[in-house]
N, C-alpha and C positions, 0 to 999 in steps of 0.2 A: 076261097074255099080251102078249107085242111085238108091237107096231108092225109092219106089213112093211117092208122100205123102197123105196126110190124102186126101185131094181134088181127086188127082185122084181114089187113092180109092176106094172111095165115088161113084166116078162119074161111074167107073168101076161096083160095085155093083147097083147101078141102071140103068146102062144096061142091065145085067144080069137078074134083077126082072122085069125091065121095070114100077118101082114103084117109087114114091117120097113117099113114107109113111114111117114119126119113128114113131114107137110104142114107147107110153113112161108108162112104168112101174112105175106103184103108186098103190102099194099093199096097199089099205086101210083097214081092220082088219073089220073096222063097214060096207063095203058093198062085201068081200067075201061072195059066195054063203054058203050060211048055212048049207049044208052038210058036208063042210069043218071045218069051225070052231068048228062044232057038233064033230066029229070026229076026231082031231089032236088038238095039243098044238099052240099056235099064229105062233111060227117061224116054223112047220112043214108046217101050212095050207096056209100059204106063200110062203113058198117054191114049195108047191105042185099048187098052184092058178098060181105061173107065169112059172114052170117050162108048163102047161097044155096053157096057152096063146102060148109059144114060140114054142111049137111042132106044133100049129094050122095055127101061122103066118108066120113062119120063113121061107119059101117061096114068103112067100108077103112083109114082110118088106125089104124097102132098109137099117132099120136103127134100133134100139131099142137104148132109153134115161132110164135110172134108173134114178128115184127122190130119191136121197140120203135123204130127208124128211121120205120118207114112212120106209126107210131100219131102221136109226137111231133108227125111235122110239119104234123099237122093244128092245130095250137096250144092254142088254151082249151077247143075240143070233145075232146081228144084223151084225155083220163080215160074221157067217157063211153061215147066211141068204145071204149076196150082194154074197159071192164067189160062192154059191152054185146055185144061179141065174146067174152071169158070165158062171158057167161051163155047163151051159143048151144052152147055146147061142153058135150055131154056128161061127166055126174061120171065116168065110166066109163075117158074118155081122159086119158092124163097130157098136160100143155101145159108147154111150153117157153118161158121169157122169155129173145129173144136182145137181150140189151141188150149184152154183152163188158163186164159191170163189174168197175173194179177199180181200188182208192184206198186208202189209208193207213186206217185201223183203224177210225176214227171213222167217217168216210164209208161204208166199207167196210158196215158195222153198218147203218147207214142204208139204205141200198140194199139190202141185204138182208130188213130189217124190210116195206119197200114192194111187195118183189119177191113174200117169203111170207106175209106180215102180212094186208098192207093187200089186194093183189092174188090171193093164192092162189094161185098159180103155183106146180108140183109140180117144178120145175127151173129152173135158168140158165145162161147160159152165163156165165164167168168172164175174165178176162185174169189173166196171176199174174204179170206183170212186175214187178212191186212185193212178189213176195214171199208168202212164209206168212202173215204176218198181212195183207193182201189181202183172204185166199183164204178164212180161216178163221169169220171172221163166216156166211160161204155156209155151211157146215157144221157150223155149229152148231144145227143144225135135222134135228130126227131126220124121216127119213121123206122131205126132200127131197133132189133130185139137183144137182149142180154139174157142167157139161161145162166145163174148165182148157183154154184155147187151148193146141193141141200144135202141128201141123203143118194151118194154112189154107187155104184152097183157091184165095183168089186170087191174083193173077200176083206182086206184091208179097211176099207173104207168107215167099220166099226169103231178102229182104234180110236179115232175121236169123236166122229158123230154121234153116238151112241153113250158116250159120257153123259151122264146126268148133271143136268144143270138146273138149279130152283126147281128141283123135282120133273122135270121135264128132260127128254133126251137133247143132246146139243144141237142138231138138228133143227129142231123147233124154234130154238132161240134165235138160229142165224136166218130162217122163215122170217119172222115176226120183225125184228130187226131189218131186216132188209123192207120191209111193204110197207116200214115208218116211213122209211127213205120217199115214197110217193106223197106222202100225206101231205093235204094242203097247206101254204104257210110254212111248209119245211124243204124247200128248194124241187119243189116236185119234180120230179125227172121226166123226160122229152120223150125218151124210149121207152117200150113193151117191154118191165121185167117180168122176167120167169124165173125155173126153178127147174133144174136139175133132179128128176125123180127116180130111182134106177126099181126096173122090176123084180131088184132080187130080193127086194125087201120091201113085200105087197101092205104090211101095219105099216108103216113108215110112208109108203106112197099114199095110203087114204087120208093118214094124218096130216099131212102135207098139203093135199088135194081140201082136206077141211079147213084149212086155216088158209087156204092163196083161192078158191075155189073161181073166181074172177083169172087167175093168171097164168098164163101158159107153162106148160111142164111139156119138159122133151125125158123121155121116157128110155132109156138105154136099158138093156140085160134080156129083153126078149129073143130068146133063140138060142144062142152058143153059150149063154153064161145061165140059162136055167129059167128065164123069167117065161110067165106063158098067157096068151091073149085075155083067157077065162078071168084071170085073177085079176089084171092090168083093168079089165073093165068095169068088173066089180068094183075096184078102187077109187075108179073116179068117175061112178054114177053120179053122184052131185058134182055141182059146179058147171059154170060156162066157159071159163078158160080154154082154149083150142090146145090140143095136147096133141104132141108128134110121139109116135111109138118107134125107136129107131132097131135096125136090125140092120148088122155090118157083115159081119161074117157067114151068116147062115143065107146072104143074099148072093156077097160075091161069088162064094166059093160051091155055091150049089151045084158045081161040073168044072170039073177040071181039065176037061175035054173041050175042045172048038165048038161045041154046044154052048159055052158057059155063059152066053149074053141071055140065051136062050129059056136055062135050066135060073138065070135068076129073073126074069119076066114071072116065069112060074111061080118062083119061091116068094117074089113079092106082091106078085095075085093072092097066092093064099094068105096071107097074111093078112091083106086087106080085105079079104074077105073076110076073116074071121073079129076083126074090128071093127066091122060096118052096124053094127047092133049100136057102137057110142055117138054114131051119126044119123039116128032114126029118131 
């Protein structure tokens, strides 16, 4: 019998929640609640700040993202720090490594070996600047998911996506381009690709969502960078792709008080609430 893959999955676990919400995990040091940091060393108050998120959420998420950013810059602690956040996390929920890797074949292989190997991480997120073989080491791993940077959510992220290319935004082309990579006869790939769809640019995510409408989009900028449920839905009325809505900051940080496990239960209740309309 196969494998399921990453997609169904996915789609499985938010049946189950009846939620589109990833939590994404960005232990930032400078806005943990101060009890914490008062009281433990960097990589304890870290460990102790998202293991206290995932006991809160872990019902409510379809999904948890770690920003390989926040883990890093903890330095020598920062291994036991990501494993010891992994082993807080229910087998039940898929988790996202958002690292945006992406390097010539060798490296490429690497990174990925770390990402599903060593770490068990059911996703990542990609960069395919550099192309198919990039991209391809990610997907060669039956059962895991790859999100391919399409269209980002931050202010920057224009300067190139958004170039016009054969009359089309660049964006479009790196879509299209990448969904060839599946087609049959062309080395079909093992893993559930996706697409990086960011809410702060709602034309951009329908277009996206019309041309991949089969494949999963993990959805970043709702909440602190402006993106908002109503429009995100509207987006991607069509399509059966399982879509994660992620919200990082407006989740952790929703109390900066010894409430704060608490105050973000809440913040990711309403959210899932408010995207329970694209699960009906």
């Amino acid at each position: 019998m196969t494998a399921p893959s990453f997609a169904e999955r996915l789609s499985a676990r938010q049946t189950d929640t009846t939620s589109l919400v990833c939590i994404g995990l960005d232990p930032d040091l400078q806005r943990l609640p101060h009890h914490l940091t008062r009281e433990k060393n960097a990589a304890q108050a870290v460990i102790a700040f998202n293991r206290a998120i995932i006991e809160a959420t872990a019902d409510t998420a379809a999904a948890y993202k770690l920003n390989l950013a926040f883990f890093e810059a903890l330095g020598a602690e920062s291994w036991g720090v990501l494993q010891a956040t992994l082993g807080a996390i229910p087998e039940t929920v898929p988790v996202i490594a958002d690292g945006k890797r992406g390097d010539i074949g060798n490296s490429a292989r690497l990174y990925a070996h770390t990402c599903f190997d060593l770490l068990d991480f059911d996703a990542c997120t990609v960069s395919g600047y550099m192309g198919k073989d990039s991209v391809a080491p990610f997907l060669d791993y039956p059962g895991r998911g790859v999100f391919l940077l399409a269209r980002t959510s931050n202010p920057g992220g224009s300067d190139f996506q958004e170039i016009e290319y054969q009359g089309r935004p660049f964006y479009e082309h790196v879509v299209r381009t990448a969904l060839a990579w599946e087609k049959p006869g062309n080395n079909r790939a093992k893993g559930s690709l996706g697409f990086v769809a960011g809410a702060s640019d709602i034309e951009a995510l329908r277009r996206i969502r019309a041309l991949a409408p089969d494949s999963p989009l993990l959805i970043p900028g709702v909440g602190a960078q402006g993106g908002n449920s109503n429009d995100v839905l509207k987006a991607i009325r069509e399509g059966s792709g399982p879509v994660l809505v992620n919200s990082s900051r407006a989740i952790l940080y929703a109390s900066a008080g010894r409430d704060f496990d608490r105050a973000a239960r809440q913040a990711a209740g309403t959210l899932r609430a408010s995207l329970a309309p694209a699960l009906s």
